[in-house]
C-alpha positions in Angstrom: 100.2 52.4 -56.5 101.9 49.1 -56.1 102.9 49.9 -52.4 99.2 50.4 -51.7 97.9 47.3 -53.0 100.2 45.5 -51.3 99.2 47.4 -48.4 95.6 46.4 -49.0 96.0 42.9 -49.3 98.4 42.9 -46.2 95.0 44.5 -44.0 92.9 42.1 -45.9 95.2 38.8 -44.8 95.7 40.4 -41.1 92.0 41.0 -40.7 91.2 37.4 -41.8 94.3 36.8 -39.3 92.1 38.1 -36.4 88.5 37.0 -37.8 89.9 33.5 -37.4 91.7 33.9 -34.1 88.1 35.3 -32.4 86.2 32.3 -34.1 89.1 30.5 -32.2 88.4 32.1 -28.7 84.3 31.6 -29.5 84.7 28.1 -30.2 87.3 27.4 -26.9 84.4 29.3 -24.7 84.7 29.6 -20.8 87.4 31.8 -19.3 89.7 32.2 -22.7 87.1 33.2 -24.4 85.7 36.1 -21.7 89.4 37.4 -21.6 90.0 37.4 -25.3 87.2 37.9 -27.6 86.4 41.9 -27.2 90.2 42.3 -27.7 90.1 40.2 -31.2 86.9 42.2 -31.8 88.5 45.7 -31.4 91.6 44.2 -33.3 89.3 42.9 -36.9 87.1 46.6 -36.2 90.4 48.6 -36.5 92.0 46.5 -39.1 88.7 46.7 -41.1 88.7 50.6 -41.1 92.5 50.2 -41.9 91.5 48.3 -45.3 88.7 50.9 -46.1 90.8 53.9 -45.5 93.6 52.0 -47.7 90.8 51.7 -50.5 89.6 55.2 -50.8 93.2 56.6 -50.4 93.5 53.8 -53.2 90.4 55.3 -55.4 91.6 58.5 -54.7 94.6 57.8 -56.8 93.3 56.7 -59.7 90.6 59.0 -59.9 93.1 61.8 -60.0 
């Protein structure tokens, strides 16, 4: 179980990682922005199921 919470808070660091980095590219604008911001977006969407997958697997655990 230890593994998996450090697992969680890893996904939960990275995904405020990549929140931060599209703020980033919003706030720039212009052409960094239009090449970068649907990447970042796809990057804090995957990373977000990441940490909700690690949760139930997480819940999962305990429950049984």
């Amino acid at each position: 179980m230890e593994v998996l919470n450090v697992l969680i808070i890893a996904a939960l660091i990275a995904t405020v990682v990549v929140l931060g980095l599209g703020l980033r590219s919003m706030a720039r604008g212009g052409s960094y922005d239009r090449d970068h911001a649907e990447k970042f977006m796809w990057e804090r969407v995957a990373l977000q199921a990441l940490v909700v997958l690690l949760l139930l697997a997480a819940a999962f655990l305990v429950n049984s």
